[in-house]
TORLUMKE-115706 format. One record per residue (C-alpha): residue number from 1; residue in one letter; x, y, z. Coordinates in steps of 0.25 Angstrom, whole numbers, plus 5000, padded with zeros to 4 digits. Example, Ala and Ser with C-alpha at 12.3 -4.5 7.8 and 13.67 -1.06 7.14 Angstrom:
BEGIN
NODE / 1 / A / 5049 / 4982 / 5031
NODE / 2 / S / 5055 / 4996 / 5029
//
This chain:
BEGIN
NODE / 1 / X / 5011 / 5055 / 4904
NODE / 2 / X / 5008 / 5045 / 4895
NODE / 3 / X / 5018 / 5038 / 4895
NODE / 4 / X / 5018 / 5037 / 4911
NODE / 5 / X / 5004 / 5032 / 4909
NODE / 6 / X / 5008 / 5021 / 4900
NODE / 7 / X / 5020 / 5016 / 4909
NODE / 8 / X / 5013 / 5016 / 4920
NODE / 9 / X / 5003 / 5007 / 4915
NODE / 10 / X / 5012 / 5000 / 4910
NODE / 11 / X / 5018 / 4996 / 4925
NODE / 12 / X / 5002 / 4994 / 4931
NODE / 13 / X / 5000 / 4981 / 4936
NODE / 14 / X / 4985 / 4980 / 4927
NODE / 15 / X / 4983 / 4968 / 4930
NODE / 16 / X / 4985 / 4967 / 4944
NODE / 17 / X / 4979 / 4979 / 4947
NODE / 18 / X / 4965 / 4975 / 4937
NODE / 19 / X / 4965 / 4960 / 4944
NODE / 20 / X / 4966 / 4968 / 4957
NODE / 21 / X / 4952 / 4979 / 4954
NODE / 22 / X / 4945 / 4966 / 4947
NODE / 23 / X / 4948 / 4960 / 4960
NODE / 24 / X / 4943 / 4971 / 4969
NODE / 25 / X / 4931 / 4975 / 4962
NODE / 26 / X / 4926 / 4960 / 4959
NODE / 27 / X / 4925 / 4961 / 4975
NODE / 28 / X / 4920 / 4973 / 4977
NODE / 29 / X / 4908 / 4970 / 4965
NODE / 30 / X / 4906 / 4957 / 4973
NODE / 31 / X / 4902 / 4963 / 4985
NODE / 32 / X / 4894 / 4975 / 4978
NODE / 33 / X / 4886 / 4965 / 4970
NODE / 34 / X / 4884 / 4957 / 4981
NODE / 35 / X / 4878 / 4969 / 4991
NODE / 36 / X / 4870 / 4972 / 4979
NODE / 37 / X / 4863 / 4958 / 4975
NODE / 38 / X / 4861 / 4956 / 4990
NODE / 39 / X / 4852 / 4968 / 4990
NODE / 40 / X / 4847 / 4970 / 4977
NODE / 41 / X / 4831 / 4965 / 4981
NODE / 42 / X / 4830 / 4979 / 4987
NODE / 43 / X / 4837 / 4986 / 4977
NODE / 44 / X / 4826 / 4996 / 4971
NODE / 45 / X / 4823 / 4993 / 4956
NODE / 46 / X / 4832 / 4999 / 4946
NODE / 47 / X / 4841 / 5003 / 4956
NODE / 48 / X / 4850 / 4991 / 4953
NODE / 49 / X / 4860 / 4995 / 4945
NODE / 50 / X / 4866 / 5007 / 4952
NODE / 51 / X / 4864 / 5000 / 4965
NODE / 52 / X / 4874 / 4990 / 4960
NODE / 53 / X / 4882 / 4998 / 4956
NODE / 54 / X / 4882 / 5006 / 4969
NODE / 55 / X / 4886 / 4990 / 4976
NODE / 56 / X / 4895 / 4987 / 4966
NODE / 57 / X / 4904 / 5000 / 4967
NODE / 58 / X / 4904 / 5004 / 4981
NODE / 59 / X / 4911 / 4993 / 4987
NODE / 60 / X / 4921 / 4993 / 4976
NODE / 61 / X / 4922 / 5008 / 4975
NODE / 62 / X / 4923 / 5011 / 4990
NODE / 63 / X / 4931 / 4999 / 4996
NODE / 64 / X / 4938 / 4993 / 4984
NODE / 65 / X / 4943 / 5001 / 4976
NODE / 66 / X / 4950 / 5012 / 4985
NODE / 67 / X / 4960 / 4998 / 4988
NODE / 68 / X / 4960 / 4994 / 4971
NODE / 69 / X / 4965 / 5009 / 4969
NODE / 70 / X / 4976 / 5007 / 4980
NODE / 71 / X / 4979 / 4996 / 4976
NODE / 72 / X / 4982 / 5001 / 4962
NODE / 73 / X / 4988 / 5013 / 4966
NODE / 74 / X / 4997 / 5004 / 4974
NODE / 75 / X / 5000 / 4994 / 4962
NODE / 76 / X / 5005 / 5006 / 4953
NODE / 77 / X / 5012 / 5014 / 4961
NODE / 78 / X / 5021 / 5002 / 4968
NODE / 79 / X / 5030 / 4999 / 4956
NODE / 80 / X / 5035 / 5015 / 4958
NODE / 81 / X / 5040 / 5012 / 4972
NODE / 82 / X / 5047 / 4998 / 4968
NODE / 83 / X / 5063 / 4998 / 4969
NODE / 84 / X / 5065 / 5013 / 4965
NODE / 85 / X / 5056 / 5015 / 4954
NODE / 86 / X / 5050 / 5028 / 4959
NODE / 87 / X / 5065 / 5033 / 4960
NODE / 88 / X / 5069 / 5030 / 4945
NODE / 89 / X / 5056 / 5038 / 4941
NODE / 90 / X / 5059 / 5050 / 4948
NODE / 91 / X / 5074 / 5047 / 4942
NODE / 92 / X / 5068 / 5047 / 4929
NODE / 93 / X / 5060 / 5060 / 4930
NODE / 94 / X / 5046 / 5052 / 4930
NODE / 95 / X / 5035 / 5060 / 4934
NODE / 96 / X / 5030 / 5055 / 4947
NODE / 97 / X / 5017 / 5064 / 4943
NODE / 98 / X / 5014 / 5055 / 4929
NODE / 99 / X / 5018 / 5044 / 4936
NODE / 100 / X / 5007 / 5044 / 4946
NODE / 101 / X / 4997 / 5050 / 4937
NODE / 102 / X / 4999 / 5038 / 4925
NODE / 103 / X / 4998 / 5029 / 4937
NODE / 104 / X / 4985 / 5035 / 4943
NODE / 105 / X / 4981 / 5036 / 4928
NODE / 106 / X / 4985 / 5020 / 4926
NODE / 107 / X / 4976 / 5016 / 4939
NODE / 108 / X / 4964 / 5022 / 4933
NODE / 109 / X / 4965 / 5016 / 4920
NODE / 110 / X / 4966 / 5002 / 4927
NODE / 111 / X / 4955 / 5006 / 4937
NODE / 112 / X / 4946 / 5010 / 4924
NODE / 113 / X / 4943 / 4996 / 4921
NODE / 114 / X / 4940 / 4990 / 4933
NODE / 115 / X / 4931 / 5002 / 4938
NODE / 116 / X / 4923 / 4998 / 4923
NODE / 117 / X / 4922 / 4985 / 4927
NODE / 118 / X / 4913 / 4990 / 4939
NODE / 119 / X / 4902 / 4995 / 4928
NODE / 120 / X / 4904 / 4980 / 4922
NODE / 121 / X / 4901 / 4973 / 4934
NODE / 122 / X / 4890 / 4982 / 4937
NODE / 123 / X / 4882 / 4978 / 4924
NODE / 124 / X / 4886 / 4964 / 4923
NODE / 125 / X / 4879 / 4963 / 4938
NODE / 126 / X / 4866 / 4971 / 4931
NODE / 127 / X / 4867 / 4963 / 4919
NODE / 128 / X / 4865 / 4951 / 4928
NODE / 129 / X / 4853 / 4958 / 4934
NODE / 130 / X / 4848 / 4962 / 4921
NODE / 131 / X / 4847 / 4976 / 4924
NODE / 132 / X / 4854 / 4986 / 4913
NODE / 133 / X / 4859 / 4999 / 4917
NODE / 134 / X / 4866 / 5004 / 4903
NODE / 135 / X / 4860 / 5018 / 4906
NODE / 136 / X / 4869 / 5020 / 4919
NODE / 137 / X / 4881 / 5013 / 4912
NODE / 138 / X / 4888 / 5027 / 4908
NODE / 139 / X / 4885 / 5032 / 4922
NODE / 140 / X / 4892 / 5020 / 4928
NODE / 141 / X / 4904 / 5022 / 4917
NODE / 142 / X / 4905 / 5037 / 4924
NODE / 143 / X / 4904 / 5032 / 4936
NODE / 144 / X / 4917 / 5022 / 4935
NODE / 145 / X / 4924 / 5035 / 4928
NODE / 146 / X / 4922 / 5042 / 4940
NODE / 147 / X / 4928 / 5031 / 4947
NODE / 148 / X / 4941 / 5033 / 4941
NODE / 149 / X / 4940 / 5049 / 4945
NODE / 150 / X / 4937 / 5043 / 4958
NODE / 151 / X / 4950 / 5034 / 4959
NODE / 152 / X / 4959 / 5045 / 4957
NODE / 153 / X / 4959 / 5050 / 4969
NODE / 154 / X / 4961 / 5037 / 4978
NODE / 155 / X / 4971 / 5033 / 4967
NODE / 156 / X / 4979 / 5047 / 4969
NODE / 157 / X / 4976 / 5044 / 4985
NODE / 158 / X / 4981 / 5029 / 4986
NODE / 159 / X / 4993 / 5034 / 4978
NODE / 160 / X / 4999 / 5044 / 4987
NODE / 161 / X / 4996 / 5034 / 4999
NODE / 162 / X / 5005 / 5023 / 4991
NODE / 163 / X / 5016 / 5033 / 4986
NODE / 164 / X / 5015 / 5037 / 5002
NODE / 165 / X / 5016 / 5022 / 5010
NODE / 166 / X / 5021 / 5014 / 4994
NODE / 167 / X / 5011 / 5002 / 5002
NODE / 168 / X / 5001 / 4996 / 4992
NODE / 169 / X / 4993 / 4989 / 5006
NODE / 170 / X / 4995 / 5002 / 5014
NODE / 171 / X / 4988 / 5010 / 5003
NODE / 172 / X / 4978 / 4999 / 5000
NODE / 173 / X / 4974 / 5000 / 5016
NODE / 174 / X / 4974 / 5017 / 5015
NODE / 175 / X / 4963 / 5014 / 5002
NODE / 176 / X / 4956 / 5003 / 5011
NODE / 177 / X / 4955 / 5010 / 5023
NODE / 178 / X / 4951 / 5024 / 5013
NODE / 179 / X / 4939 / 5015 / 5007
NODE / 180 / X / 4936 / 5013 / 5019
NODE / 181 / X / 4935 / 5025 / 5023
NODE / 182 / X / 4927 / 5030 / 5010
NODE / 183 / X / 4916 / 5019 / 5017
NODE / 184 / X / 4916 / 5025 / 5029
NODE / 185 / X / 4913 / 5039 / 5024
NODE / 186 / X / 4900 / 5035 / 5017
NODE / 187 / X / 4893 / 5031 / 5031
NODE / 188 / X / 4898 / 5044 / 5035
NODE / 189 / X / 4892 / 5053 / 5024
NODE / 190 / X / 4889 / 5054 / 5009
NODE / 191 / X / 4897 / 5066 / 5005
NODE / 192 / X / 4910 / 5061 / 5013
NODE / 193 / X / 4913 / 5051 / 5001
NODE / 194 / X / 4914 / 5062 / 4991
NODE / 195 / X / 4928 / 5067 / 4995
NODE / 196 / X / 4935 / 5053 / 5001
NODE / 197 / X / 4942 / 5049 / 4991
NODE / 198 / X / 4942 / 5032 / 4993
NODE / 199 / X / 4926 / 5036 / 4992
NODE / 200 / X / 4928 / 5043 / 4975
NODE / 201 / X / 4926 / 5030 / 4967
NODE / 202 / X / 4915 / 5027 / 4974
NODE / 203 / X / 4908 / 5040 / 4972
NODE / 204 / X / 4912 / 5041 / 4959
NODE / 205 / X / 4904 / 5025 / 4956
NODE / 206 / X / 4892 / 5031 / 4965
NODE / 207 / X / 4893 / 5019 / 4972
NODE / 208 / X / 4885 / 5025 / 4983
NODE / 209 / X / 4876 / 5037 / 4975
NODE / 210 / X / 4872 / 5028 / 4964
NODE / 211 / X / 4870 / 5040 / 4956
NODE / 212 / X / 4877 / 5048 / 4947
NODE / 213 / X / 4885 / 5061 / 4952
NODE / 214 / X / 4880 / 5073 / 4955
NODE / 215 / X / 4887 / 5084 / 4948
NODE / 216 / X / 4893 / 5091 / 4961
NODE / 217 / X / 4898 / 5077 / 4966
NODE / 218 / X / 4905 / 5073 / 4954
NODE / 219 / X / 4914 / 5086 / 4954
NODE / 220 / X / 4916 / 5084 / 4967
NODE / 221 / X / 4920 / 5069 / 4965
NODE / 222 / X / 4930 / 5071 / 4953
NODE / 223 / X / 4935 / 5084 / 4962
NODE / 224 / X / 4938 / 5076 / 4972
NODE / 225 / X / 4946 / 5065 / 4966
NODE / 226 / X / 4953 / 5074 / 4958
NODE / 227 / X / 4959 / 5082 / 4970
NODE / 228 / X / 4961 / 5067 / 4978
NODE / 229 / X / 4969 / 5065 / 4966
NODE / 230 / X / 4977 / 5076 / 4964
NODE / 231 / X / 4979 / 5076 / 4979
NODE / 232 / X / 4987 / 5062 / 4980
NODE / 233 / X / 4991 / 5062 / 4966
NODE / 234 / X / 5000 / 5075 / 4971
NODE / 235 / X / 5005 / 5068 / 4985
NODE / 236 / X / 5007 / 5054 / 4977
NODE / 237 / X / 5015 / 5062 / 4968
NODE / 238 / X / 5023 / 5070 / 4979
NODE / 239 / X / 5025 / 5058 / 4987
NODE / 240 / X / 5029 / 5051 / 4976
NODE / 241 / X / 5040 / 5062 / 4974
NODE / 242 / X / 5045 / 5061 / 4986
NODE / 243 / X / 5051 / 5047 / 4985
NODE / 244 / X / 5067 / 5048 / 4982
//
């Protein structure tokens, strides 16, 4: 399994894909910080901190990301479907199973950095307020951990869809128009989030809580993406399969 791991990374486009989530978060972290200092007169006192960071991840977490993770899917599983590359790997007994598990693996580890760099962001803009949030500095750590828990299942999910049309913009519009989605549902009810999957990363920052999880809701969350993932880790694997 190693050894898939290490080849794989080996093929990933990191540059690309870190300049492309630098790119989508700086916009996103522009237009949380700006709905937040536009309103932060009535913000109550002491609330600041999590507050931002409710601004600062939503818009990120709810209609950014869902595109970043298909467009990495997208980016790592193309080179397989150039010339007859998945061909030679079936002829050469590869395991389509490792295969897509080290690429899933290799995506997280890319994403790890980039999620961090939301904790960064969030206490350089309280450093600028002088306001010092050390104490909750773990809880945000958690928070981003989870976040990855929460990607597995839109990773698993946008790979399958990939795999299925092998059409990075077609994928990219299904993510879109799923994030979408996912901002809908929270008009419609609190709870209905909890299970859509283009909705996980944002439960799992709390953008919209602001508060840790509950004990309950935590089992359900990681339940959740775990089955997501199985579920289209399986069907991306069987497609996957099914090519000649």
């Amino acid at each position: 399994m190693i050894q898939y791991i290490v080849a794989e990374w080996r093929k990933l486009h990191k540059v690309q894909l870190g300049l492309i989530g630098l790119l989508m978060l700086g916009i996103s972290s522009v237009i949380g910080f700006g709905i937040y200092y536009m309103n932060r007169a009535v913000f109550i006192e002491d609330t600041q901190s999590i507050v931002m960071w409710g601004q600062l991840t939503f818009y990120y977490s709810q209609i950014f990301y869902p595109a970043l993770l298909a467009i990495f899917v997208g980016l790592c599983f193309m080179p397989e479907f150039e010339r007859t590359t998945l061909e030679m790997l079936q002829a050469n007994h590869v395991s389509i199973k490792k295969l897509v598990v080290s690429k899933l693996l290799n995506l997280l580890l890319l994403l790890l950095p980039i999620q961090l760099l939301l904790v960064v962001f969030w206490l350089f803009a309280l450093w600028l307020d002088q306001i010092t949030v050390f104490s909750e500095l773990v809880l945000h750590l958690k928070w981003i951990f989870l976040s990855l828990i929460g990607s597995l299942g839109i990773l698993s999910l946008q790979a399958y869809l990939f795999v299925k049309t092998r059409n990075i913009a077609k994928s990219v519009a299904y993510a879109a128009m799923g994030a979408v989605g996912g901002f809908v549902l929270l008009f419609i009810g609190d709870r209905l989030p909890l299970f859509y999957p283009y909705s996980q990363p944002m439960i799992a920052l709390r953008s919209r809580a602001l508060v840790d999880f509950p004990r309950s809701e935590l089992v359900l969350f990681v339940g959740i993406n775990l089955l997501y993932c199985a579920v289209f880790y399986g069907l991306t694997v069987r497609e996957l399969q099914k090519r000649p």
